[in-house]
Structures are given as C-alpha cells and as structure tokens.
C-alpha atoms as a printed R data frame, in Angstrom:
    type eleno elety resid chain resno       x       y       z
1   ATOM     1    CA   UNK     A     1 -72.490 -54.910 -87.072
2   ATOM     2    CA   UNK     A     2 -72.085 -51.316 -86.318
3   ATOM     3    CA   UNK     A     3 -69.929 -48.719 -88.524
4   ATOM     4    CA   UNK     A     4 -68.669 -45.298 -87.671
5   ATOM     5    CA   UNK     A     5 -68.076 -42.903 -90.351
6   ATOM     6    CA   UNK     A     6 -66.740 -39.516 -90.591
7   ATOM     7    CA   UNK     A     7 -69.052 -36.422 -91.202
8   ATOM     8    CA   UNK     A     8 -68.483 -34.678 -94.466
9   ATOM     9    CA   UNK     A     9 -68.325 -31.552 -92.720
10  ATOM    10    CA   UNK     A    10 -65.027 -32.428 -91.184
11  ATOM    11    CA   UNK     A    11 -66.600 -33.137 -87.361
12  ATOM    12    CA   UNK     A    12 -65.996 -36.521 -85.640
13  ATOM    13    CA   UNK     A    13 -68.973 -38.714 -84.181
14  ATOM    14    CA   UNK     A    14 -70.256 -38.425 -80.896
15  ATOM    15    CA   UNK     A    15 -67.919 -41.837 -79.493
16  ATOM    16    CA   UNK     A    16 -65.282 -39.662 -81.505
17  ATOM    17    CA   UNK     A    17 -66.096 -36.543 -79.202
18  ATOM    18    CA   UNK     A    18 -66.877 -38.662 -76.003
19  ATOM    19    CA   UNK     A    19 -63.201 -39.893 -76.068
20  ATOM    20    CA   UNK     A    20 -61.222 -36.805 -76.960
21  ATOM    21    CA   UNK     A    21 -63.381 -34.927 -74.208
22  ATOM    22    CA   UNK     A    22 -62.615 -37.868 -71.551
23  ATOM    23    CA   UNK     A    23 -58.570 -37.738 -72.922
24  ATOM    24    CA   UNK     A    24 -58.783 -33.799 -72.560
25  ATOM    25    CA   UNK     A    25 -60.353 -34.333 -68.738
26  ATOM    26    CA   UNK     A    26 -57.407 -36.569 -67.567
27  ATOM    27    CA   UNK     A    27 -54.924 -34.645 -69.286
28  ATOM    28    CA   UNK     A    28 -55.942 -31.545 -67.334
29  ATOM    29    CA   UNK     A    29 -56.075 -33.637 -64.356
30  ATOM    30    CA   UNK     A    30 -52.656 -34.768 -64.728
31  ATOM    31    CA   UNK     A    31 -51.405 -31.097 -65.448
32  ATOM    32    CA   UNK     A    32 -53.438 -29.972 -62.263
33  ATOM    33    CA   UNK     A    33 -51.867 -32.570 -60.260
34  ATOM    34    CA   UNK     A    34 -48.205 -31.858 -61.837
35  ATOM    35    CA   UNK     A    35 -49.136 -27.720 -60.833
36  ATOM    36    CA   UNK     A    36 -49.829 -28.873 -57.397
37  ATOM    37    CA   UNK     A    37 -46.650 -31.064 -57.111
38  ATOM    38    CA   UNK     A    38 -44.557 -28.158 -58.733
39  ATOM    39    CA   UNK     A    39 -45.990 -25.620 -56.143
40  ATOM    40    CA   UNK     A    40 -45.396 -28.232 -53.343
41  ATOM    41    CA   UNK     A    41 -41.822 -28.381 -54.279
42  ATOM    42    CA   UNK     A    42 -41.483 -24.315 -54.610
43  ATOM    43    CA   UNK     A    43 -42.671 -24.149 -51.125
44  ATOM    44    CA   UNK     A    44 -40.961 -27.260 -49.841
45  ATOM    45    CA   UNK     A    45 -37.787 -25.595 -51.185
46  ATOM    46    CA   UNK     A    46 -38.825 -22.007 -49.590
47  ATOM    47    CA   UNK     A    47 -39.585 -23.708 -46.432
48  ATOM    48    CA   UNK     A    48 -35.527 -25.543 -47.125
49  ATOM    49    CA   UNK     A    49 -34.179 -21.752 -47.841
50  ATOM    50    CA   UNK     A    50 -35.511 -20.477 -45.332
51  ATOM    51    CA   UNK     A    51 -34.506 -23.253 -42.602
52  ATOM    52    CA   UNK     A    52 -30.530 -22.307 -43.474
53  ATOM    53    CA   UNK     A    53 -30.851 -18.837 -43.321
54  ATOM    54    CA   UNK     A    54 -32.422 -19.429 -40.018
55  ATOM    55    CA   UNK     A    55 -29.677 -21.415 -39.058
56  ATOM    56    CA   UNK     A    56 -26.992 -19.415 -40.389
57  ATOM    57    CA   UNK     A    57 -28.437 -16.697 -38.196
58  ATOM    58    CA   UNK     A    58 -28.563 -18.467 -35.094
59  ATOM    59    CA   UNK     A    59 -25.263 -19.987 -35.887
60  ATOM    60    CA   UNK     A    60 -23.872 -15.941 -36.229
61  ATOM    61    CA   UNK     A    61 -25.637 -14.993 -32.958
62  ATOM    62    CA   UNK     A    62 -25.025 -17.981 -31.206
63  ATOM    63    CA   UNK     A    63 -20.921 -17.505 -32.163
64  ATOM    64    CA   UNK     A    64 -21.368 -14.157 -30.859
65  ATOM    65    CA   UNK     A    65 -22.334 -15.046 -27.509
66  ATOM    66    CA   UNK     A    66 -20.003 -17.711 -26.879
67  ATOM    67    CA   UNK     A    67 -16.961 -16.353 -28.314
68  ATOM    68    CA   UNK     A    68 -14.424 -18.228 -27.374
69  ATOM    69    CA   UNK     A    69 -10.004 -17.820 -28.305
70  ATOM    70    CA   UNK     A    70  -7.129 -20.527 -28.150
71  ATOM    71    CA   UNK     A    71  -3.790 -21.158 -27.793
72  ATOM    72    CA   UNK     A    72  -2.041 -22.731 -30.537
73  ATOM    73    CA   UNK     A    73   1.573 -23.227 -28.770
74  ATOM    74    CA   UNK     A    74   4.487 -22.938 -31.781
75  ATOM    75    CA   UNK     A    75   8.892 -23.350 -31.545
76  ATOM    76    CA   UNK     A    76  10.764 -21.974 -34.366
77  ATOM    77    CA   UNK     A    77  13.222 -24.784 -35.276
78  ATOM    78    CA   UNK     A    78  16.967 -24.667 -36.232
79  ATOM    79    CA   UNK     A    79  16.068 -23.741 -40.144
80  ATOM    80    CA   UNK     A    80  13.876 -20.908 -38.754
81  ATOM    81    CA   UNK     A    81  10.903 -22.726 -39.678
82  ATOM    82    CA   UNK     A    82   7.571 -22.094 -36.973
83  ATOM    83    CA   UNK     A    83   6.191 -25.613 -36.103
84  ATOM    84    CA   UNK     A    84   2.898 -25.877 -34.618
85  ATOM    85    CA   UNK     A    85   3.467 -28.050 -30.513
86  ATOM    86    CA   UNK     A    86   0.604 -30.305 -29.495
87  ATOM    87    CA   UNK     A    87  -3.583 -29.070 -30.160
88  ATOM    88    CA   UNK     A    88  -4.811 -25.921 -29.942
89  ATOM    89    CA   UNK     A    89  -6.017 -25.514 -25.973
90  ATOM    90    CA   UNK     A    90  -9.185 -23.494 -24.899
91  ATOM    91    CA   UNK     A    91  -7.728 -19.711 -23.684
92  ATOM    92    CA   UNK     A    92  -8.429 -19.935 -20.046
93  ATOM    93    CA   UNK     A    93  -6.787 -23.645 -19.980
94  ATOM    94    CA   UNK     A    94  -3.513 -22.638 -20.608
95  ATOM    95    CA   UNK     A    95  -1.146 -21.024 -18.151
96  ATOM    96    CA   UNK     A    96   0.785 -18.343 -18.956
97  ATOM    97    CA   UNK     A    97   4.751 -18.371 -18.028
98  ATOM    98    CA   UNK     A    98   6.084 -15.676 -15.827
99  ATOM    99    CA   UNK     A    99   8.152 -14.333 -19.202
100 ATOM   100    CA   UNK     A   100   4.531 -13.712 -20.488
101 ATOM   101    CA   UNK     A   101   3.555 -12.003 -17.375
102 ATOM   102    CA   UNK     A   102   6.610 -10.074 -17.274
103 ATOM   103    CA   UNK     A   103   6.491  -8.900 -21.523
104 ATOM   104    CA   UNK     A   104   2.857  -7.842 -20.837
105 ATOM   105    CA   UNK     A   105   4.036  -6.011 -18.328
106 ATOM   106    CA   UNK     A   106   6.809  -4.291 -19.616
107 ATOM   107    CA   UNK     A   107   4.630  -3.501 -22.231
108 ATOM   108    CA   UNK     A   108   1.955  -2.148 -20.261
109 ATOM   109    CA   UNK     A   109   4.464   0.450 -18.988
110 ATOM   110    CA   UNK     A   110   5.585   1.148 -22.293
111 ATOM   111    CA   UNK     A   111   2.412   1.902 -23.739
112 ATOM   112    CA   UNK     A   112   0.564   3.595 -20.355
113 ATOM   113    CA   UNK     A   113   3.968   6.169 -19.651
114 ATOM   114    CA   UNK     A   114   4.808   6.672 -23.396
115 ATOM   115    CA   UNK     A   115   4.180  10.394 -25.004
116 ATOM   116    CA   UNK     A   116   4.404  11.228 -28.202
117 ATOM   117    CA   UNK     A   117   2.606  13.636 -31.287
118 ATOM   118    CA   UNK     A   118   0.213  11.102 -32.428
119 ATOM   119    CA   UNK     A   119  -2.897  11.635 -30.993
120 ATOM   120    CA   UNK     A   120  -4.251   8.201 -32.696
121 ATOM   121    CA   UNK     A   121  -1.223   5.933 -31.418
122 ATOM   122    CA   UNK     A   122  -2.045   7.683 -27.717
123 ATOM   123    CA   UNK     A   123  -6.007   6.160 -27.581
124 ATOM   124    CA   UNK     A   124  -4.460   2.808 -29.173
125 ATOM   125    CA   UNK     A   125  -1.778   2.784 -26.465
126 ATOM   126    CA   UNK     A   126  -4.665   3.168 -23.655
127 ATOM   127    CA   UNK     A   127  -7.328   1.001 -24.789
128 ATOM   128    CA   UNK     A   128  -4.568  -1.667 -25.375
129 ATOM   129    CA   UNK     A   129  -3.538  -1.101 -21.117
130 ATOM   130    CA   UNK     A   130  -7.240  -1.032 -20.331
131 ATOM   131    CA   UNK     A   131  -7.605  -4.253 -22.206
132 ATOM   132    CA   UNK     A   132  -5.291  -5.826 -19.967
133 ATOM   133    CA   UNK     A   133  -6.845  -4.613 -16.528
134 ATOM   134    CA   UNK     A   134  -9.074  -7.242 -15.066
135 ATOM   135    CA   UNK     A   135 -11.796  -5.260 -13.884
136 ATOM   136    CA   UNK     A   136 -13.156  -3.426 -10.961
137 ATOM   137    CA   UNK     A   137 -10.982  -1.939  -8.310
138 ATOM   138    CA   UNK     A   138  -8.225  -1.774 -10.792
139 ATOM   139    CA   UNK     A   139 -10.118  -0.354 -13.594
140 ATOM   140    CA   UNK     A   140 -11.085   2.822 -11.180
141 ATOM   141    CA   UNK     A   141  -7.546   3.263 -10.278
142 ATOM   142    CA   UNK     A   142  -6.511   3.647 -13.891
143 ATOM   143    CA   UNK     A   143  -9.703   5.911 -14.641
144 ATOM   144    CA   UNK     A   144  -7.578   8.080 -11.484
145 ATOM   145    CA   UNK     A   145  -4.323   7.249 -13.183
146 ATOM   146    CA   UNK     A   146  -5.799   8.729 -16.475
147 ATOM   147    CA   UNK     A   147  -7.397  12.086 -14.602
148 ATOM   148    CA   UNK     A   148  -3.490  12.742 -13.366
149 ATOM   149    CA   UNK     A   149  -1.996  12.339 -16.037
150 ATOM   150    CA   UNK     A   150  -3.607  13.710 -18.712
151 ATOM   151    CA   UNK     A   151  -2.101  11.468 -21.528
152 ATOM   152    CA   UNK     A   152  -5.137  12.782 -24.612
153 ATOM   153    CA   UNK     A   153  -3.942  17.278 -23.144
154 ATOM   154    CA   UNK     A   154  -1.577  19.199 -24.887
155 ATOM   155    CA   UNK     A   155  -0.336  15.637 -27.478
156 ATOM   156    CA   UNK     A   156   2.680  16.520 -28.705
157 ATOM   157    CA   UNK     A   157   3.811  18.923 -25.958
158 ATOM   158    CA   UNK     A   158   5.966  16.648 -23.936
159 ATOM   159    CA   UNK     A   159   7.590  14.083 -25.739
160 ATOM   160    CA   UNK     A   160   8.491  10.487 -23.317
161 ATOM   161    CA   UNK     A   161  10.262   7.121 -24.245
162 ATOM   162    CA   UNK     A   162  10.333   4.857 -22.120
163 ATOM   163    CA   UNK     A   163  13.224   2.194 -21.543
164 ATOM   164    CA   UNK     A   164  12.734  -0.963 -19.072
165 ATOM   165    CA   UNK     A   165  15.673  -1.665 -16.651
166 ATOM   166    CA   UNK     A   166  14.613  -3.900 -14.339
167 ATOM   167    CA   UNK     A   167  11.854  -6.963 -14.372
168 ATOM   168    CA   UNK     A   168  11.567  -9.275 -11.603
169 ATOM   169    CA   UNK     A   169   8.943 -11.409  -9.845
170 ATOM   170    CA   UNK     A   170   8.567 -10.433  -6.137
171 ATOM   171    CA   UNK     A   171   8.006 -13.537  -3.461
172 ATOM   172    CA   UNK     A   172   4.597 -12.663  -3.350
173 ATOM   173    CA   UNK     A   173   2.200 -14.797  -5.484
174 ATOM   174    CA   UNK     A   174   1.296 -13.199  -8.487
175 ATOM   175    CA   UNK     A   175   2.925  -9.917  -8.175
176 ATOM   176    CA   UNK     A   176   6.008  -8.250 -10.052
177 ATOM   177    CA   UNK     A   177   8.192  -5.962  -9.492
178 ATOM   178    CA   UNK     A   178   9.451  -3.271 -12.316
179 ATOM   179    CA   UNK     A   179  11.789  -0.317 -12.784
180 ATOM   180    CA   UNK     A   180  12.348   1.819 -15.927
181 ATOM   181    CA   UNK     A   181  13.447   4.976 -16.664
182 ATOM   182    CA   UNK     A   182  11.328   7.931 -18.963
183 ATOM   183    CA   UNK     A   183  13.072   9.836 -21.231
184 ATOM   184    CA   UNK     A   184  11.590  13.203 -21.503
185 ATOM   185    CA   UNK     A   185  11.944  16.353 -24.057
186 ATOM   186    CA   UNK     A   186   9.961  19.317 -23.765
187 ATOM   187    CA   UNK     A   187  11.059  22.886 -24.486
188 ATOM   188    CA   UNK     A   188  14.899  21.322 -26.118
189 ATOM   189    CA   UNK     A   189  15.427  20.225 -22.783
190 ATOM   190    CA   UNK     A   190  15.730  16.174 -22.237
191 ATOM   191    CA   UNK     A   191  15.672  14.790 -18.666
192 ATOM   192    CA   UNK     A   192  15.716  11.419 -17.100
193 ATOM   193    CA   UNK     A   193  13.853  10.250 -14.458
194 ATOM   194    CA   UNK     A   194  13.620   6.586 -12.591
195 ATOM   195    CA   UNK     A   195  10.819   4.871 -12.051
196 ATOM   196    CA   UNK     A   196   9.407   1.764 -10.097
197 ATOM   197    CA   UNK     A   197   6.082  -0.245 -10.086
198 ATOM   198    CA   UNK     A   198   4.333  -3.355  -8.411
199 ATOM   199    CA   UNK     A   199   1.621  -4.898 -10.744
200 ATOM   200    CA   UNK     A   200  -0.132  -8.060  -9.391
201 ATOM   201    CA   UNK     A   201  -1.935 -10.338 -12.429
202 ATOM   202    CA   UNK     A   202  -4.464 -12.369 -13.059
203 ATOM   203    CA   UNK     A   203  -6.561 -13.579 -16.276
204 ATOM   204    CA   UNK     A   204  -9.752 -12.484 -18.110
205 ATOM   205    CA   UNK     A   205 -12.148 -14.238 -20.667
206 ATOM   206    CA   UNK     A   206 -11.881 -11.577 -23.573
207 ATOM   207    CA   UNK     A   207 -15.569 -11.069 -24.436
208 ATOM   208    CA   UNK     A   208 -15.009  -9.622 -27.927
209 ATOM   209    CA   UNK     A   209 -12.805  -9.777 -31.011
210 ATOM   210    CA   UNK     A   210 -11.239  -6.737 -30.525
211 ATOM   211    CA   UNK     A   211 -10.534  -7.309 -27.037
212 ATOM   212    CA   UNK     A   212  -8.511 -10.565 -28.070
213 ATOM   213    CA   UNK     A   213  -6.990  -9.239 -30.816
214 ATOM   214    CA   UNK     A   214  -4.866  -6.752 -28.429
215 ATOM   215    CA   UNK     A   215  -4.727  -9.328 -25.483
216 ATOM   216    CA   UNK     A   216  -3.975 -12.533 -27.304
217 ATOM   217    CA   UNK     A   217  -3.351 -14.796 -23.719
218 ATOM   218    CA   UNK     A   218  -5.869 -13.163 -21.322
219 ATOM   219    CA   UNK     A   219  -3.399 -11.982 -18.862
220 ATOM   220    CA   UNK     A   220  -4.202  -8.843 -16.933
221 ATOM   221    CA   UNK     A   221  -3.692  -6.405 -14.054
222 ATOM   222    CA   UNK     A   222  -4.963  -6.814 -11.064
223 ATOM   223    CA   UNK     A   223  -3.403  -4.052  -9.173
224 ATOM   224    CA   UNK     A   224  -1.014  -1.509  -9.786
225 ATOM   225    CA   UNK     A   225   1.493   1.253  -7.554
226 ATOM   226    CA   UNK     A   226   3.707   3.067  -9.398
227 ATOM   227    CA   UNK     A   227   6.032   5.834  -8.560
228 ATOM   228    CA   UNK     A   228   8.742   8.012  -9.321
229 ATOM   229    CA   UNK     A   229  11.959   6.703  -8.035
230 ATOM   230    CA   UNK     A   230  13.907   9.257  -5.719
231 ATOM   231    CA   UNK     A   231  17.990   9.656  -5.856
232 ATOM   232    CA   UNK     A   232  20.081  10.483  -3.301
233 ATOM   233    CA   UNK     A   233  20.145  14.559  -2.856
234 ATOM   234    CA   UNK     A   234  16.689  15.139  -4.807
C-alpha cells in the first residue's frame, strides 16, 4: 500500500502538484473559452447595433424619396365636435370638389394681388401661389407676372386689399372664372379698381414637406389671364 504525506516545508507532493497544475489548465481553458464567447457576443451585438442604425437610415432616406400625403376627410357634427369620415385616402386618389377649386383660388388672388409693409408675409404670400402652379408653361407666366409687378420693390409703398366678388365655374372643363376688386392706398389717396381672371386647374404630387404643408390637397394652376376690368367712360 502506498501513502502520501505532506512535506514539512509546507509544499505538496508531486500527484499533489500534477492535479492542481491539470485543475489550473482547464480552468484557464474554460476562462479562454468564456473570453471568446464574451467577445463573440460584443461583436454579435455590434454587428445587431449596427444592422438598426443601418436600417433606420435607409428607412429616413427611403421616407424621403417616397414622400407621400393623405386625405383624412372630417364633418363637424351638431355639438361642434370634428369626426373623422371613412380611411385616410392616398393624396392623388381623392378628388377635390369645385368649392376646393374655387377657395384655392380665391385665395390665390388674395395672396398673388395683396400689398402690404411686411416684406416677410410678401415672399410667404408668393411661394404659397407658386406652390399651387403645376409646372411649366404656367410657372414662366408667373416668373412674367412677377417681373411686372414687382410685388418684393418699394414694400410698403402701395398698400392693396383685396376683396372677392364673384366665383364661378365657366362651361369649360376645368376652368373658373373670377372677379374681385383691389383696394388701393398710396399717397392718402384710396382707389378701387375691378378685376377679372380665368384660372384653369389641375393637381400635383407635392414632392416635399413644405410644399404640402402650404398645399394640403394638391390642387394647382394650370393657366392663368388676368386683367383689369374696364367701366363704362374709363
């Protein structure tokens, strides 16, 4: 029979010091291989990060190029309350009354002919009629509309209100007919003068926020004549 006994120097025996040096080999492998997992995770999880910031990008850019407006249609009911009428409907799927023809109209008018001291509320008031002007032909007649009259010269000089007295739609398809009148004051003096206009519409596909934001239905101006309406003995 075999006996192992201690050293009186305080040292084990040699099967004393084989086994603590094979228990201090796995334990080192198991921490190596609990290292490896841990940095496996650390990049799984950068890899994880790194995939949703990715997407969230995309998802930005990607909203960007398709953006896209609807039409939530609402009726204010007999305790004044707004109540929300059927599903939202993509912009370009729903048709526009003549009333909404005829308000964006009147407005357009309104804002194009108006003349006051603010120079600020003047660029508003023209980037709001150029956002409803469909495009081409009719967006180089208002650039020749702008050159005559001059609306950003001498703010403040000439002071104009403008007051709607007439809105009708004409037999023609698409095309209205209006007549207002301009109020004008400049040097104490105040004069009114008649006016008419024929606006044919149409839509657009607002391509940005801001272009939405001022023209919430897409409608817009095809073409435009207006002109000063002449009286008897002028």
């Amino acid at each position: 029979m075999t006996t192992e006994t201690a050293e009186a120097n305080g040292h084990g025996t040699v099967t004393e010091l084989e086994r603590l040096e094979a228990a201090y080999r796995i334990i080192q492998q198991r921490d190596g291989t609990a290292e490896r997992r841990a940095f496996q995770w650390k990049v799984l999880a950068c890899a994880m990060i790194a995939a949703v910031v990715g997407l969230g990008v995309w998802d930005h850019i990607d909203r960007r190029e398709t953006f896209q407006g609807f039409v939530q249609t609402v009726q204010v009911n007999d305790h004044g309350e707004v109540v929300k009428v059927g599903v939202p409907k993509d912009l370009m799927t729903y048709e526009p009354s003549d009333a909404h023809y005829l308000d964006m109209l009147a407005e357009w008018v309104r804002k194009v002919k108006w003349r006051g001291s603010d120079k600020v509320a003047t660029e508003f008031n023209w980037n709001w009629a150029r956002a409803h002007l469909c495009g081409g032909p009719v967006k180089r007649l208002m650039d020749a509309h702008e050159k005559k009259e001059q609306p950003f010269t001498n703010v403040g000089k000439k002071l104009t209100a403008v007051e709607i007295t007439h809105a009708t739609k004409t037999p023609v398809p698409q095309t209205y007919h209006l007549l207002w009148n301009e109020i004008t004051s400049e040097a104490s003096v105040q004069t009114v003068h008649p006016w008419m206009g024929t606006f044919t519409v149409g839509r657009l596909k607002p391509q940005t926020q801001a272009v939405l934001l001022m023209n919430h239905l897409g409608t817009c101006i095809s073409a435009f004549s207006i002109s000063p309406v002449h009286l008897g003995g002028e």
